[in-house]
ZADREN-206859 format. One line per 5 residues: number of its first residue (from 0); for each residue x, y, z of N, C-alpha, C, O. Coordinates in nm, 2 decimals, always signed. Last residue first. Example, Ala and Ser with C-alpha at 12.3 -4.5 7.8 and 13.67 -1.06 7.14 Angstrom:
REM residues 2
1) +1.28/-0.22/+0.71/+1.37/-0.11/+0.71/+1.29/+0.00/+0.79/+1.34/+0.11/+0.80 | +1.32/-0.57/+0.78/+1.23/-0.45/+0.78/+1.32/-0.33/+0.78/+1.42/-0.33/+0.85
This chain:
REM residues 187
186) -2.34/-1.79/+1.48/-2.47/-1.85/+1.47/-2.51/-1.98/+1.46/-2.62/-2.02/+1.45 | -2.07/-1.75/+1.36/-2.14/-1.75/+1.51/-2.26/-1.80/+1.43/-2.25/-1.85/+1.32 | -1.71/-1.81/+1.29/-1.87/-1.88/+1.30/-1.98/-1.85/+1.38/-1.99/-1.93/+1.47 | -1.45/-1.65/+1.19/-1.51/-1.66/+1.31/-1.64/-1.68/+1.27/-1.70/-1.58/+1.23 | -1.18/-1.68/+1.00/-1.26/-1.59/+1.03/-1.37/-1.71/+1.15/-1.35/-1.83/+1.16
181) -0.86/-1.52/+1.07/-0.92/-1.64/+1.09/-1.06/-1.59/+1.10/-1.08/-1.49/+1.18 | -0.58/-1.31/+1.03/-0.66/-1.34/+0.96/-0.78/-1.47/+0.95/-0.80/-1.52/+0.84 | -0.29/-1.47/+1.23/-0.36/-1.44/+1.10/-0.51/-1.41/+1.11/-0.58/-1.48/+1.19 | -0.17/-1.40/+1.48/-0.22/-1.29/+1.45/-0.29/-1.32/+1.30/-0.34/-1.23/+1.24 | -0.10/-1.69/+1.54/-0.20/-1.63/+1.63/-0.30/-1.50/+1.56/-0.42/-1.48/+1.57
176) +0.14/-1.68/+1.42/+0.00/-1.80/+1.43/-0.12/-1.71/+1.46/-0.21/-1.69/+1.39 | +0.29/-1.50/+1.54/+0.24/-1.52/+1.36/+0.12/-1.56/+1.36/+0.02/-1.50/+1.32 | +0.36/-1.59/+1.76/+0.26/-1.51/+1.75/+0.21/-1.45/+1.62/+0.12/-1.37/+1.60 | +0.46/-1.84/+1.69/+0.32/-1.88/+1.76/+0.24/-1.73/+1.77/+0.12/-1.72/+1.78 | +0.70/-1.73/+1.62/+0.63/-1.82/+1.52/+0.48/-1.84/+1.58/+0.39/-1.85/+1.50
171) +0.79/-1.64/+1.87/+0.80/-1.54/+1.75/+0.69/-1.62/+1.64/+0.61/-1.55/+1.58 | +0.88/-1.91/+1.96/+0.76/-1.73/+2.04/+0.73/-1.66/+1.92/+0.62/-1.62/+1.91 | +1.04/-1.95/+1.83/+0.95/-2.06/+1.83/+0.82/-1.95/+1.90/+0.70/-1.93/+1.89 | +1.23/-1.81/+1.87/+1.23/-1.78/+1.72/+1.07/-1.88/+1.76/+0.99/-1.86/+1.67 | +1.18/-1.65/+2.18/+1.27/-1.73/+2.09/+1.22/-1.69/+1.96/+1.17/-1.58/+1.94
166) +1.26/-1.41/+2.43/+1.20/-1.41/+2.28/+1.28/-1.48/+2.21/+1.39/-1.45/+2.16 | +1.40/-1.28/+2.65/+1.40/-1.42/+2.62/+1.27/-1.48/+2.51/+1.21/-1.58/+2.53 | +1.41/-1.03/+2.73/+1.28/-1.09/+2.71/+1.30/-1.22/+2.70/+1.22/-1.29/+2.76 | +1.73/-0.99/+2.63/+1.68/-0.98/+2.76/+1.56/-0.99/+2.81/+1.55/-0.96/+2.93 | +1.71/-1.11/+2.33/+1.78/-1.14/+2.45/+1.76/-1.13/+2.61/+1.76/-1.22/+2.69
161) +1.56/-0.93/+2.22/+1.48/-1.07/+2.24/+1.58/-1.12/+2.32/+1.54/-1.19/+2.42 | +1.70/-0.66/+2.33/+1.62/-0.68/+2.32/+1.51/-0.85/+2.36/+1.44/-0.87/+2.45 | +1.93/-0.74/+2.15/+1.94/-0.74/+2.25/+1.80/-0.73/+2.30/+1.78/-0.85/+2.34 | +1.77/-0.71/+1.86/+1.86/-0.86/+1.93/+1.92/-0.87/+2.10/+1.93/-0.98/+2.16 | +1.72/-0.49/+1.84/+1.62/-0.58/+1.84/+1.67/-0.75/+1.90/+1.62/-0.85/+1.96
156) +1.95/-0.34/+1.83/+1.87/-0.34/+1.95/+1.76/-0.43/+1.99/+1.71/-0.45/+2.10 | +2.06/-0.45/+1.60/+2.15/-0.49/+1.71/+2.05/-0.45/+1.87/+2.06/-0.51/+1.98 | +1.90/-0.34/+1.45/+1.92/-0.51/+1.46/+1.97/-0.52/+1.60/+1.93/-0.58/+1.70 | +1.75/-0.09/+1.56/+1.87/-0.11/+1.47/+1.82/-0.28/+1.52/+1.73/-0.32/+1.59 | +1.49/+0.02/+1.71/+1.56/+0.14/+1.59/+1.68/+0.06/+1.51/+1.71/+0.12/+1.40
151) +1.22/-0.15/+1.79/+1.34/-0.10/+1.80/+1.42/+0.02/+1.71/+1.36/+0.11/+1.65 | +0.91/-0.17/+1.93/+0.94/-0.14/+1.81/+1.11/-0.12/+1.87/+1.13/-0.07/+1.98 | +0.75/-0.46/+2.05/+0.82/-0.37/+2.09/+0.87/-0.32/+1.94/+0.88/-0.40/+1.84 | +0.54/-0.69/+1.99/+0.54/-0.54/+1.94/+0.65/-0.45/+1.97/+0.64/-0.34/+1.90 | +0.64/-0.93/+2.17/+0.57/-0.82/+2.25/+0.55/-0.69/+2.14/+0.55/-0.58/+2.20
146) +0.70/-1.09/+1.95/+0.64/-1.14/+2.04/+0.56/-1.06/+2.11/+0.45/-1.09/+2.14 | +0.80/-0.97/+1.72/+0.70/-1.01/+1.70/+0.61/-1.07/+1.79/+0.49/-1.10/+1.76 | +0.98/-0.64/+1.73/+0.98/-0.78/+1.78/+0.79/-0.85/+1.79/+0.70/-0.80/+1.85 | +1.11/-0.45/+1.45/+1.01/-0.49/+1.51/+0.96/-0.61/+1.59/+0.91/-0.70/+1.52 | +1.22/-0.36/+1.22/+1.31/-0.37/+1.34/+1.20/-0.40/+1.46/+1.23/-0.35/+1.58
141) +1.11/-0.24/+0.98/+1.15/-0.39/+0.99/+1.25/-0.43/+1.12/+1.35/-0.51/+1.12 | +0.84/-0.04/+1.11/+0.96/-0.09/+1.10/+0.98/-0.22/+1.11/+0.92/-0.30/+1.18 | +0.56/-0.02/+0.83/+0.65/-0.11/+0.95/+0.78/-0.09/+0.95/+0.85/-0.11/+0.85 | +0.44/+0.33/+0.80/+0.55/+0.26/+0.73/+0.56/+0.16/+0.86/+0.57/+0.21/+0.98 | +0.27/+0.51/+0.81/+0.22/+0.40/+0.84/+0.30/+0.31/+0.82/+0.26/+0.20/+0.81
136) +0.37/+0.75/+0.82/+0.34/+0.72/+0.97/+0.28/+0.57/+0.94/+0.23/+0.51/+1.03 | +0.43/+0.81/+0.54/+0.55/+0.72/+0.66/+0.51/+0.73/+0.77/+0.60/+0.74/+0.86 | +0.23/+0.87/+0.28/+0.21/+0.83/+0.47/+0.30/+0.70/+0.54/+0.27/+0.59/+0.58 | +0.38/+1.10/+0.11/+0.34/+0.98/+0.12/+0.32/+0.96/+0.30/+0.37/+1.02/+0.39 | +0.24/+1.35/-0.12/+0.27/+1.30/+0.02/+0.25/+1.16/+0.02/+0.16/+1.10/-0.03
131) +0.43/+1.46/-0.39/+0.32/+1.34/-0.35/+0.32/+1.31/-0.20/+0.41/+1.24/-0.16 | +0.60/+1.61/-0.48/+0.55/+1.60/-0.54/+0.35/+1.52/-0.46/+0.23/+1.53/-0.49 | +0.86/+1.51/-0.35/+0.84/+1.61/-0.33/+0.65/+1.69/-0.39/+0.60/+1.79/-0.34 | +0.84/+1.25/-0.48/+0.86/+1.27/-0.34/+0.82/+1.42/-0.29/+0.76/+1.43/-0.19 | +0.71/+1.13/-0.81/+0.82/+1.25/-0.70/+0.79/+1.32/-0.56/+0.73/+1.43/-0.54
126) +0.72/+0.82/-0.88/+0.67/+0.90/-0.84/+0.76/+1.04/-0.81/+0.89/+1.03/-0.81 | +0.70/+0.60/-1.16/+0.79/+0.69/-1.06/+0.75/+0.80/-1.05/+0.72/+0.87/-1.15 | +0.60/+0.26/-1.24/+0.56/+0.41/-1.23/+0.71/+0.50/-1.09/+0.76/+0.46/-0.99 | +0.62/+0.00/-1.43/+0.71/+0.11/-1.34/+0.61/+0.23/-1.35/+0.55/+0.27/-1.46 | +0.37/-0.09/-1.55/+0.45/-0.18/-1.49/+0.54/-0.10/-1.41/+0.55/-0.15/-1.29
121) +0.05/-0.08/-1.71/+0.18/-0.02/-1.62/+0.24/-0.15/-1.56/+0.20/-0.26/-1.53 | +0.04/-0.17/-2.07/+0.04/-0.20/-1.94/+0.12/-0.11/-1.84/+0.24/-0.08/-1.86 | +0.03/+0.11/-2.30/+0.07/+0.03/-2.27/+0.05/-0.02/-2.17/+0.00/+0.07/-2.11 | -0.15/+0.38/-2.35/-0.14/+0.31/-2.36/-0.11/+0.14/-2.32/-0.20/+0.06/-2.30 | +0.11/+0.58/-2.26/+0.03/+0.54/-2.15/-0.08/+0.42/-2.19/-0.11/+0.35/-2.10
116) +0.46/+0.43/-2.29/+0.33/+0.51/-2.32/+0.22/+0.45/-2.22/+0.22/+0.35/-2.15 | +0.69/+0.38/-2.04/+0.64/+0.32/-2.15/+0.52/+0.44/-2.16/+0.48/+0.51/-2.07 | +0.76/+0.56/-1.78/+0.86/+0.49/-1.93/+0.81/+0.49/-2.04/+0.85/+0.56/-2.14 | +0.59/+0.75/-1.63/+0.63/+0.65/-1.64/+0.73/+0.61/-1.76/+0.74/+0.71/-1.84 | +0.60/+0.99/-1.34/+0.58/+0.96/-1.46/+0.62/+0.79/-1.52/+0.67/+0.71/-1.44
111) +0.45/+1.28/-1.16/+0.53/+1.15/-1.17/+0.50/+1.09/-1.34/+0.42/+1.13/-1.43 | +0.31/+1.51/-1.11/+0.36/+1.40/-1.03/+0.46/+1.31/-0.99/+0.52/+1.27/-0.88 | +0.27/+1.82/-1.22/+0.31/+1.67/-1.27/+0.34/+1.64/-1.11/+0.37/+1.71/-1.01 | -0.07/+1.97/-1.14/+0.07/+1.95/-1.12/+0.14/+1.81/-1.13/+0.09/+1.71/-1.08 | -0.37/+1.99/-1.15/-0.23/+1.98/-1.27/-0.10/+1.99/-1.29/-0.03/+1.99/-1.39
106) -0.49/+1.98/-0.94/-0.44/+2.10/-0.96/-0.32/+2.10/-1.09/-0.23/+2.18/-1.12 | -0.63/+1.76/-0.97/-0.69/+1.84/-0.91/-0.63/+1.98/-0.93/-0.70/+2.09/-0.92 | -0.46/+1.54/-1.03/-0.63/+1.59/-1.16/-0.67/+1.72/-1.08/-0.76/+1.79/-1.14 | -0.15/+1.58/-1.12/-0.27/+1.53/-1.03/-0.42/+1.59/-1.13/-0.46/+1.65/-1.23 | -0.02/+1.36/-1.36/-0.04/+1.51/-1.33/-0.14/+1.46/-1.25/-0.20/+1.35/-1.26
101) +0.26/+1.17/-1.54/+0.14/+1.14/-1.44/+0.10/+1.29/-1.39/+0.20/+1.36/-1.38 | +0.45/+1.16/-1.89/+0.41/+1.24/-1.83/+0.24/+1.19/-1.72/+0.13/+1.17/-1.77 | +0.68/+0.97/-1.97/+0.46/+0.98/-2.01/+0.48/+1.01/-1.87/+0.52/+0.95/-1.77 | +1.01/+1.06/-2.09/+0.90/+0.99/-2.00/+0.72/+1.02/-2.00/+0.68/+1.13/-2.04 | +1.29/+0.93/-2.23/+1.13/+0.92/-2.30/+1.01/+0.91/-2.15/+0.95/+0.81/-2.11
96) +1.60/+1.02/-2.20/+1.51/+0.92/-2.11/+1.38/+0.97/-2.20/+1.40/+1.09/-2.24 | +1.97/+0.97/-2.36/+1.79/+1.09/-2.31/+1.72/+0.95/-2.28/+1.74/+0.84/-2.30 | +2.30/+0.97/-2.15/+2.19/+0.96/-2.27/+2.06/+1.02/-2.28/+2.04/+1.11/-2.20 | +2.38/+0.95/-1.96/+2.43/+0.83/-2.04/+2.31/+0.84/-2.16/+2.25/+0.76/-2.24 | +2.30/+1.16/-1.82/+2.44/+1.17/-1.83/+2.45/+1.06/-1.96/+2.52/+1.09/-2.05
91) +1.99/+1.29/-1.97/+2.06/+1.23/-1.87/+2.21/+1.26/-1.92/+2.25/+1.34/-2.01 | +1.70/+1.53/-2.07/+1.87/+1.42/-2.12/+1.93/+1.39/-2.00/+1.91/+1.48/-1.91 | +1.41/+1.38/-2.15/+1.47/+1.44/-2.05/+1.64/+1.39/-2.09/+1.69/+1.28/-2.12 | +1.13/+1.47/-2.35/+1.28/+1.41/-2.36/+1.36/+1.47/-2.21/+1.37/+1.59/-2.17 | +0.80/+1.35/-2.30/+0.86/+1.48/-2.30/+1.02/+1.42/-2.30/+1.03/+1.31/-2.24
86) +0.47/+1.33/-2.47/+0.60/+1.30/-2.39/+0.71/+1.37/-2.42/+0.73/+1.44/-2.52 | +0.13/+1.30/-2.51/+0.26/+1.28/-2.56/+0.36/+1.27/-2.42/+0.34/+1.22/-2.31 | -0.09/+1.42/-2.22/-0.10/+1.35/-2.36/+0.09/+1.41/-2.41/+0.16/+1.51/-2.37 | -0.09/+1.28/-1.92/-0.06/+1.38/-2.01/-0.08/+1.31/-2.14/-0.07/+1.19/-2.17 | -0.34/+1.14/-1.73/-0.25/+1.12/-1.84/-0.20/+1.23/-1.94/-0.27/+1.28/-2.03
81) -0.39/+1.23/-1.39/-0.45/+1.24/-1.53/-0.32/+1.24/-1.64/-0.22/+1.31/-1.62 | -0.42/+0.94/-1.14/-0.38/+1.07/-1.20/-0.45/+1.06/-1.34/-0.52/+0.98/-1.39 | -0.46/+0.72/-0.98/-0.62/+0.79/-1.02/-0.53/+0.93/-1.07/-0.59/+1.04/-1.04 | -0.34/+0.40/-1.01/-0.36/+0.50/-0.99/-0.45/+0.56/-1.05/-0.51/+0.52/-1.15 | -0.26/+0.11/-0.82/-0.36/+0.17/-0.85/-0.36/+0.36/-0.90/-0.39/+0.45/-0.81
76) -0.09/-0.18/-0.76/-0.06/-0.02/-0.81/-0.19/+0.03/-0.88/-0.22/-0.01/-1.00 | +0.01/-0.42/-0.57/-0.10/-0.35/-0.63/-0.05/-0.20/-0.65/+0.01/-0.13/-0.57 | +0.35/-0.51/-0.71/+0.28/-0.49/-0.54/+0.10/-0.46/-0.69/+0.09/-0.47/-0.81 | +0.48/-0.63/-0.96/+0.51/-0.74/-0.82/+0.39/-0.69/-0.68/+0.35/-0.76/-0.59 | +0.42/-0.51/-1.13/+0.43/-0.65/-1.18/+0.41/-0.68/-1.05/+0.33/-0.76/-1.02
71) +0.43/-0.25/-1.07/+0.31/-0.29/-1.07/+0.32/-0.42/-1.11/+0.21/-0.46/-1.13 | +0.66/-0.06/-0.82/+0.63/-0.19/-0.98/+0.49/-0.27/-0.93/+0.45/-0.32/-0.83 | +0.72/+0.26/-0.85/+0.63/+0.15/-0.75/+0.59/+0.01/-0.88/+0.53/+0.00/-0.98 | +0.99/+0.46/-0.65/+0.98/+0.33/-0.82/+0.82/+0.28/-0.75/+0.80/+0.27/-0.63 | +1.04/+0.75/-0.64/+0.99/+0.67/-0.56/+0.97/+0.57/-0.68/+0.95/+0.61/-0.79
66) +1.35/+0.95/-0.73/+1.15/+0.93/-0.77/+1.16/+0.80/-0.69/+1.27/+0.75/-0.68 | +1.60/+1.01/-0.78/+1.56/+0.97/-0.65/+1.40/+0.95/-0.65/+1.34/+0.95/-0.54 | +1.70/+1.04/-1.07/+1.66/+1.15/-1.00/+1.56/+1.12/-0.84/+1.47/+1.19/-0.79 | +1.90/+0.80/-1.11/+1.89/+0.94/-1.17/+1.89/+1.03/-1.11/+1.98/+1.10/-1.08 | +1.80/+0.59/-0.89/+1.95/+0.67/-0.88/+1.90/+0.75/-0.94/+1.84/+0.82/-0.86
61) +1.49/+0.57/-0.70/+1.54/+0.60/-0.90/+1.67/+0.62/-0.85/+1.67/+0.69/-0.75 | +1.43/+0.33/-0.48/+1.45/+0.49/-0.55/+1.54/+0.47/-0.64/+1.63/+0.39/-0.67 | +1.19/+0.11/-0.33/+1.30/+0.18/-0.35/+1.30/+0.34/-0.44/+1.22/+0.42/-0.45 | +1.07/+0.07/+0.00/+1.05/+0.11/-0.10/+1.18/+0.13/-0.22/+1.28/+0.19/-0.17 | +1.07/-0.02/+0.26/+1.16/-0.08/+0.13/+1.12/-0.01/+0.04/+1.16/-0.07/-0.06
56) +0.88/+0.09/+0.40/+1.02/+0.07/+0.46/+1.10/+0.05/+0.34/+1.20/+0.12/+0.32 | +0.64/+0.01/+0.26/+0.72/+0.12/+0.26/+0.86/+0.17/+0.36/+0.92/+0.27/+0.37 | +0.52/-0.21/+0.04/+0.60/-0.20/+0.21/+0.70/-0.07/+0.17/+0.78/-0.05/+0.09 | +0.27/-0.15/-0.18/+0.41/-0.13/-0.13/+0.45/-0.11/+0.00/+0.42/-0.01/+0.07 | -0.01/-0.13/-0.23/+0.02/-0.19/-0.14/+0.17/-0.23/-0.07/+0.20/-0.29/+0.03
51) -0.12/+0.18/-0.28/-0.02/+0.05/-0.33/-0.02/-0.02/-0.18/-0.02/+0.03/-0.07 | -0.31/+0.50/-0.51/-0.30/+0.35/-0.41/-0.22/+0.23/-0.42/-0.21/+0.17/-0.53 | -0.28/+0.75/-0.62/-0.24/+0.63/-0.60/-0.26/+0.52/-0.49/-0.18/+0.49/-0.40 | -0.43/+1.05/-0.56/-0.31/+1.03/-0.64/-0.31/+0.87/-0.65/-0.39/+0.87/-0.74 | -0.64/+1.26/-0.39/-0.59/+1.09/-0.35/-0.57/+1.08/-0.52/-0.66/+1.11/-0.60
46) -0.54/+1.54/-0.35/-0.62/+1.47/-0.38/-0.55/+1.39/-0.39/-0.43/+1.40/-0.40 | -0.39/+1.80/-0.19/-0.48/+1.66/-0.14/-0.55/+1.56/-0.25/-0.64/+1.50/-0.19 | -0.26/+2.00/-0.32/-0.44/+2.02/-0.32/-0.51/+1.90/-0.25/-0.64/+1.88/-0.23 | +0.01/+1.97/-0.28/-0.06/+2.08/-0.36/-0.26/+2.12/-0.33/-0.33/+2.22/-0.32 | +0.09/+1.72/-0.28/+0.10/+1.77/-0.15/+0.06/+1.97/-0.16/+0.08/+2.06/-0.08
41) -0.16/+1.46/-0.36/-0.10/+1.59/-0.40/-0.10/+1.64/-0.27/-0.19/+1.64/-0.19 | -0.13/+1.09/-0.20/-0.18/+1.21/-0.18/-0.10/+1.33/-0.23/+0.01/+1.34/-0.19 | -0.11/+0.79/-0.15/-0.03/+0.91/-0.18/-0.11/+1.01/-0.24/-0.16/+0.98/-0.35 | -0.20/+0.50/+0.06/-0.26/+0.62/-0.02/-0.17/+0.72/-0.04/-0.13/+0.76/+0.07 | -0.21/+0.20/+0.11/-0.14/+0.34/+0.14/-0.16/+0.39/+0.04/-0.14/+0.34/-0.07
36) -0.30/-0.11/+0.25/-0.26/-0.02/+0.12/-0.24/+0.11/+0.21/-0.25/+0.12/+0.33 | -0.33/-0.31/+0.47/-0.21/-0.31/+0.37/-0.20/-0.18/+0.30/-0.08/-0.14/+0.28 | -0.49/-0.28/+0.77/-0.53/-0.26/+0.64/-0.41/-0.20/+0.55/-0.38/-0.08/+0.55 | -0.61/-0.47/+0.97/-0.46/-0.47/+0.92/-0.51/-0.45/+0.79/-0.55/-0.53/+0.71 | -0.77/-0.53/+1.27/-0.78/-0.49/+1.15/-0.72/-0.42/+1.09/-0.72/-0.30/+1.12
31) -0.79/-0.77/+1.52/-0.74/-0.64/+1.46/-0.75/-0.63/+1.27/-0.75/-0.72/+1.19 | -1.08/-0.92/+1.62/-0.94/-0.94/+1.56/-0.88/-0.80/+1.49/-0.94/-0.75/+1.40 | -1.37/-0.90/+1.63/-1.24/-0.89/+1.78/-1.12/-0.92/+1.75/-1.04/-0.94/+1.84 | -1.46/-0.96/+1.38/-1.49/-0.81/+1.45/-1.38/-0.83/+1.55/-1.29/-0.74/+1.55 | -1.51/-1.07/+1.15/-1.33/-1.02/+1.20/-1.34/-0.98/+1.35/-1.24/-0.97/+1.42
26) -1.73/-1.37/+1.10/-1.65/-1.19/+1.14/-1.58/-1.25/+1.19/-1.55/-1.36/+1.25 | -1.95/-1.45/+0.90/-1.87/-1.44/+0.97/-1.82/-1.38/+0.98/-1.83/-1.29/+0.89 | -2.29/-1.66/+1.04/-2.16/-1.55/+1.02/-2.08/-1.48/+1.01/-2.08/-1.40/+1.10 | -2.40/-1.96/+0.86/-2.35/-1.90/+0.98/-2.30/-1.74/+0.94/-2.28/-1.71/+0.82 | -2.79/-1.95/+0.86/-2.71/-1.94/+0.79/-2.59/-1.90/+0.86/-2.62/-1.82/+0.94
21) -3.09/-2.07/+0.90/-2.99/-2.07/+0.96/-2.87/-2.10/+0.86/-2.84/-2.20/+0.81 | -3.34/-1.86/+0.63/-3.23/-1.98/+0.68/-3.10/-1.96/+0.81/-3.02/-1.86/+0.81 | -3.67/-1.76/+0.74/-3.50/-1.74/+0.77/-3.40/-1.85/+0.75/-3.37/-1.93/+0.85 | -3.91/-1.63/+0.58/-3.87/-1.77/+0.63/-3.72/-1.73/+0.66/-3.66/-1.65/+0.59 | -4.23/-1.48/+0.65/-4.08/-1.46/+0.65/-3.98/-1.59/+0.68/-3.98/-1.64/+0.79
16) -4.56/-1.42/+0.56/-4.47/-1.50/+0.62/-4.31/-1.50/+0.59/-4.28/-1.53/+0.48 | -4.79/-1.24/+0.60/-4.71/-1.26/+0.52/-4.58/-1.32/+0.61/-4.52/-1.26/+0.70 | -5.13/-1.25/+0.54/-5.06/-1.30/+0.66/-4.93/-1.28/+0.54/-4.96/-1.31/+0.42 | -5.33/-0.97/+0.42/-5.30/-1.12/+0.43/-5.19/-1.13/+0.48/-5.12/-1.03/+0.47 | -5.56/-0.79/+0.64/-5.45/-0.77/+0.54/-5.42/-0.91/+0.56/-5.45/-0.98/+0.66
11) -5.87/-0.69/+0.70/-5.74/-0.79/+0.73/-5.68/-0.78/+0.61/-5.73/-0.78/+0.50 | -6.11/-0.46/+0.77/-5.99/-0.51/+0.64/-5.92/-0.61/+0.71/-5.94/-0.59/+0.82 | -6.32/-0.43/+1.02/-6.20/-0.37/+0.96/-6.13/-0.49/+0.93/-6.11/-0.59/+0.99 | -6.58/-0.50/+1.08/-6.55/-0.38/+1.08/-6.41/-0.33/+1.02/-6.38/-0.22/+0.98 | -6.71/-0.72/+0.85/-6.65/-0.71/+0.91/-6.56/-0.55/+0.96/-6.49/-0.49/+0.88
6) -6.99/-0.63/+0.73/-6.96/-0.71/+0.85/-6.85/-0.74/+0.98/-6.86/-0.77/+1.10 | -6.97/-0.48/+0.56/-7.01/-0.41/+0.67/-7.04/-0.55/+0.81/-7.09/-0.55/+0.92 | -6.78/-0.58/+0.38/-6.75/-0.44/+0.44/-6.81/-0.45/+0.60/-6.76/-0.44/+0.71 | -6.95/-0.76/+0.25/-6.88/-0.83/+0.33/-6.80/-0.68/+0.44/-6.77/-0.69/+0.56 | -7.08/-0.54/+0.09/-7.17/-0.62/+0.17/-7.06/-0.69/+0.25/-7.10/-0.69/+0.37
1) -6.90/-0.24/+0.01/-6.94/-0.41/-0.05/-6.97/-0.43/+0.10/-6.92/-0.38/+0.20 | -6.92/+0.02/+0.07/-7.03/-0.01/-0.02/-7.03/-0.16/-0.05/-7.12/-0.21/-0.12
């Protein structure tokens, strides 16, 4: 019904222009991908329990009762349990222990626990092994030669080993070099 309609047989829509800055970027993509944390998991129902960045070769353990230690001062300690409310006296040989009760959220089974109220900053958490799957298929052995990956079982094999390869300490350093983390400019 408008007069300019019937001239032109069909509408134009207005030009819409797209501007692109040359911008560079960047990627990992052909460099391996070294992902540090580890997930502990209820060995009850699966549910993802904690995240750390703890080298798990080293980890250590409670003398008392052998619980997994994870110090949140020194690695990332992330957890996703449910806080018991109060606390419970456990007696030892040299005395009683005060522990804040960790429970998975999914089946309510204790986990682990910590010292201080919950409240407070974390700083020790202790886990129970039996309690929490942990993933020692992703554990580095510290017996591991850095020039070819070869994995060993003892020092003494790792040393024979760069012995009969002829793996210096200066081979060993260039493949440090090599494996960091560098990121990559394309465009």
């Amino acid at each position: 019904d408008l007069p300019n309609a019937e001239k032109r047989p069909f509408a134009t829509m207005p030009k819409v222009g797209t501007f692109r800055r040359h911008m560079p970027v960047y990627t990992n993509k052909g460099q391996k991908e070294e992902d540090s944390f580890n997930v502990f998991t209820c060995t009850r129902c699966k549910t993802h329990l904690a995240t750390t960045d703890i080298d798990l070769a080293n980890i250590p353990r409670r003398r008392t009762d052998g619980a997994m230690v994870l110090d949140a001062r020194k690695q990332v300690v992330q957890l996703f349990t449910q806080k018991r409310e109060g606390s419970q006296l456990v007696r030892r040989e040299k005395g009683a222990e005060r522990q804040y009760v960790h429970a998975c959220p999914g089946c309510d089974k204790d986990v682990g626990y910590t010292s201080k109220p919950h409240e407070d900053d974390l700083e020790l958490v202790y886990l129970s092994d039996t309690a929490v799957t942990v993933p020692w298929h992703r554990m580095k052995s510290p017996f591991t030669c850095k020039v070819c990956g070869y994995i060993c079982q003892s020092q003494n094999q790792l040393d024979s080993h760069r012995k009969q390869r002829q793996h210096t300490e200066e081979m060993e350093n260039e493949a440090e070099a090599k494996n960091e983390m560098k990121p990559i400019i394309v465009g």
